[in-house]
C-alpha atoms as one frame of an Amber mdcrd trajectory, in Angstrom:
protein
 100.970  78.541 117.248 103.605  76.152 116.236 103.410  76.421 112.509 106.728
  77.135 110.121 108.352  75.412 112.650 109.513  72.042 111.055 108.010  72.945
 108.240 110.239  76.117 107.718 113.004  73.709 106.244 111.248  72.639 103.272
 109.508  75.513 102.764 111.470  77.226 100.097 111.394  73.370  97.923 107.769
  72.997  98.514 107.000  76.637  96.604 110.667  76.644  94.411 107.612  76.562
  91.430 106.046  79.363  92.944 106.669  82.562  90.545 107.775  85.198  93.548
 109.272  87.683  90.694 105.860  87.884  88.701 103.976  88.478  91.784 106.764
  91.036  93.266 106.135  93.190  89.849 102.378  92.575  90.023 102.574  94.578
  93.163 105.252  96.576  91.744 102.803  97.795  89.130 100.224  98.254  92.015
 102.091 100.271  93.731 103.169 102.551  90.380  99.320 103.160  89.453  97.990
 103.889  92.989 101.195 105.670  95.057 103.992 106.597  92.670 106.893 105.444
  90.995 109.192 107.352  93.654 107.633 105.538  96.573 110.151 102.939  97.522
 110.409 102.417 101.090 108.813  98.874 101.874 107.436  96.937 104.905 106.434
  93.595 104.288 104.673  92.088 106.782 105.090  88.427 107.179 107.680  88.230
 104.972 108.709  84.309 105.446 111.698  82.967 103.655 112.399  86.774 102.080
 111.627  85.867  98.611 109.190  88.309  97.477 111.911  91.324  99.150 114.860
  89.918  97.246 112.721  90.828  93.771 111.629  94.147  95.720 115.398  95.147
  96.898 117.150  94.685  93.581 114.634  96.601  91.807 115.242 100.168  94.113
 113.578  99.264  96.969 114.593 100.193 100.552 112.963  96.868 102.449 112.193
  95.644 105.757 110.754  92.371 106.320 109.024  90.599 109.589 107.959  87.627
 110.643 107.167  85.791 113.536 108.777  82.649 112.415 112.346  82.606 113.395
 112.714  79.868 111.396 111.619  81.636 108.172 113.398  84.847 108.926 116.673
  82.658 109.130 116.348  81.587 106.341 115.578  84.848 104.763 118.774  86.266
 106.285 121.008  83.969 105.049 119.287  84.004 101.406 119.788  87.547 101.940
 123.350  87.716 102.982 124.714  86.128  99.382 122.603  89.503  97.862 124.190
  92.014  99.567 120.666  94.164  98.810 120.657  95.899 102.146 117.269  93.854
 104.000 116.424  94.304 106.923 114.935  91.343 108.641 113.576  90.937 112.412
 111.054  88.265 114.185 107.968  89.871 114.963 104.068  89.337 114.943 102.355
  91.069 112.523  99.403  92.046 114.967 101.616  93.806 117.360 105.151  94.711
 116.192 106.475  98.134 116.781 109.885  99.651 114.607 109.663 103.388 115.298
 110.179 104.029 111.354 107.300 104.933 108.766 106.894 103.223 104.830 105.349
 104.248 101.510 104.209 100.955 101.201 103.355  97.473 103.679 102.917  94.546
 101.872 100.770  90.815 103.379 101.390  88.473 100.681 100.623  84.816 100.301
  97.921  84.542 102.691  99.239  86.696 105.992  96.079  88.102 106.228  94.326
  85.025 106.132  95.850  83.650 108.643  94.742  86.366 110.934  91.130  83.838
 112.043  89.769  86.354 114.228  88.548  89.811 113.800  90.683  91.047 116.873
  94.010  90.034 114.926  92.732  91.350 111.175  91.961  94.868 112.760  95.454
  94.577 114.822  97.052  93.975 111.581  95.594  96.937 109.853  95.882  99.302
 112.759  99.251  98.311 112.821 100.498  98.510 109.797  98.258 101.852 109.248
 100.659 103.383 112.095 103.629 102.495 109.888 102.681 104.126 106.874 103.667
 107.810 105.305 100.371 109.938 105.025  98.628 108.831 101.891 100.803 104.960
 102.130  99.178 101.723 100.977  98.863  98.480 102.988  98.592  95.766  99.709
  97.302  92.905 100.962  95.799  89.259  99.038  93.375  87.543 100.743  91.135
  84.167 100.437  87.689  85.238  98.957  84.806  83.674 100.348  82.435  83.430
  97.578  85.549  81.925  95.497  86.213  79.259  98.810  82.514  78.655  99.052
  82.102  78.049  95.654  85.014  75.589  94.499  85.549  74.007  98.312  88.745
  73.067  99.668  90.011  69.443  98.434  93.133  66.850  99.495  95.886  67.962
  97.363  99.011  66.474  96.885 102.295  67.462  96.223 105.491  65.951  95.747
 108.769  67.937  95.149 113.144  66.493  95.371 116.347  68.454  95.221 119.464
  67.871  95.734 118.939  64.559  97.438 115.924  65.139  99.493 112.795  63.803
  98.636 109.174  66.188  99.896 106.101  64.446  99.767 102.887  66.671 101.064
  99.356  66.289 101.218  96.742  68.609 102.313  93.607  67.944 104.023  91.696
  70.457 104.736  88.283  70.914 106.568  85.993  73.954 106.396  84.031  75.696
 109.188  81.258  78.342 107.829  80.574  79.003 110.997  83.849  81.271 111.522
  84.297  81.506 107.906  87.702  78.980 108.468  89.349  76.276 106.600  91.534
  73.868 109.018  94.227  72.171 106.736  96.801  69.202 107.868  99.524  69.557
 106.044 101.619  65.695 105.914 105.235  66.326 104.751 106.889  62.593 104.652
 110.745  63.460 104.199 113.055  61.391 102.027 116.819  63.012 102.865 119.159
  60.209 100.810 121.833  62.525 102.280 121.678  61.392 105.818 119.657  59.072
 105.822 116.704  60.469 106.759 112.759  59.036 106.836 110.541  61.685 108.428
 107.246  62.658 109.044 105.753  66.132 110.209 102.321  66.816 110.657 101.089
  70.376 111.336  98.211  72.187 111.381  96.933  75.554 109.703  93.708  77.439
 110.147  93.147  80.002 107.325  90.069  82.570 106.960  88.233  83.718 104.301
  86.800  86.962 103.969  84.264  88.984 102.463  84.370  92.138 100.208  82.039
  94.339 102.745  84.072  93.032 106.559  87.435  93.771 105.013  86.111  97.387
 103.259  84.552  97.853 107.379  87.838  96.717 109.139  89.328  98.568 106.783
  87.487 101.771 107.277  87.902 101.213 111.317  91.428 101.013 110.957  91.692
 104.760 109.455  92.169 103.653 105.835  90.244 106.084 103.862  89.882 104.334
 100.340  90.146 100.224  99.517  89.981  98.741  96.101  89.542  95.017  95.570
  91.336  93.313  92.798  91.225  89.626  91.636  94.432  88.936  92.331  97.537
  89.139  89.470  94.541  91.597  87.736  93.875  94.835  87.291  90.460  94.733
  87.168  87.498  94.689  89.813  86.699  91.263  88.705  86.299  89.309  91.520
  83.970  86.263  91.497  83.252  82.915  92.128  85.857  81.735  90.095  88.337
  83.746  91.838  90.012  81.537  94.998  92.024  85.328  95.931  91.136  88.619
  95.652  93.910  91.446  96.641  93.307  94.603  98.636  94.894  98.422  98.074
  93.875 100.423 101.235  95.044 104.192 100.970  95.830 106.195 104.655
């Protein structure tokens, strides 16, 4: 699809704000209430630059992460190799990968399921990460929420981050389609590297879904799951509404 390509460079700069270790024990908890505290071996599906599995691995977790960016998962090696945590990472599609191995848990966070636009590639997702799960595992995934989307309506943002010499400047324009429940967003990174010199611009394009409580509960259902609960997401309560941009899903095999 071309996306985390060029991208995939500033990627870890753009988020560097972005609280992975709060969201890693958010799920942490998650995983405590629904599954146990001695379930600890962990899929995560779509794992990106690895940050989320760092926080995962040095807090007793036996992880695995995939993605189908090779960019991203070199990255997440090499962040990885300074650890010495014991990751596993490999480049692979989330609607079709195959590892021969079984987890407690599979994680999709940040969005991986809403990038899935179709309902071919959702239920491919869940089938697939249903076949990697223990009996009784969880698949935790977040997820854009459609009355939430609906509601507040996608907007230009802008953001501008520097480092080290190197200058990010990104804006966001997105477009939404109710007619396939999409948003198409242009994300405009204009690169200032004072190292080089470098004056750059990269341009690429992401279409993201948003979903509804009663198609994801149905995919769900048709992927084998036998139980879902629907969070707001970073709560513990069934509080979703049309405040609430994410929601998060725990589906039980």
């Amino acid at each position: 699809m071309g996306i985390f390509r060029e991208y995939s460079k500033y990627y870890n700069l753009l988020y560097k704000d972005k609280d992975y270790e709060k969201e890693a024990g958010y799920v942490d908890h998650l995983i405590k209430r629904y599954v146990g505290r001695n379930k600890k071996n962990l899929l995560n599906i779509g794992c990106g630059t690895g940050q989320h599995d760092r926080w995962f691995a040095d807090n007793g977790y036996k992880v695995v992460g995939i993605d189908r960016s090779p960019e991203m998962i070199k990255i997440a090696k090499k962040m990885a190799a300074s650890d010495n945590n014991g990751i596993e990472f490999y480049i692979s599609d989330a609607t079709d990968f195959k590892l021969n191995r079984k987890f407690d848990i599979a994680v999709a966070l940040f969005h991986v399921m809403s990038y899935q636009t179709t309902n071919k590639s959702v239920l491919c997702l869940l089938k697939n990460a249903y076949e990697h799960l223990n009996k009784s595992g969880l698949l935790i995934f977040d997820f854009w929420y459609g009355p939430g989307v609906l509601a507040q309506r996608p907007s230009v943002r802008t953001k501008s981050v520097s480092e080290d010499g190197i200058q990010v400047a990104r804006t966001a324009i997105p477009k939404i389609n109710v007619k396939n429940d999409t948003v198409d967003i242009e994300f405009r990174l204009a690169i200032d590297d004072k190292r080089r010199p470098l004056n750059q611009m990269i341009v690429e394009r992401h279409q993201m879904r948003y979903f509804f409580l009663p198609e994801l509960e149905l995919m769900s259902e048709d992927a084998g799951f036998k139980k879902t609960v629907f969070l707001k997401w970073m709560s513990y309560k069934n509080d979703l509404d049309e405040k609430a941009w994410s929601g998060i899903a725990i589906a039980q095999k």
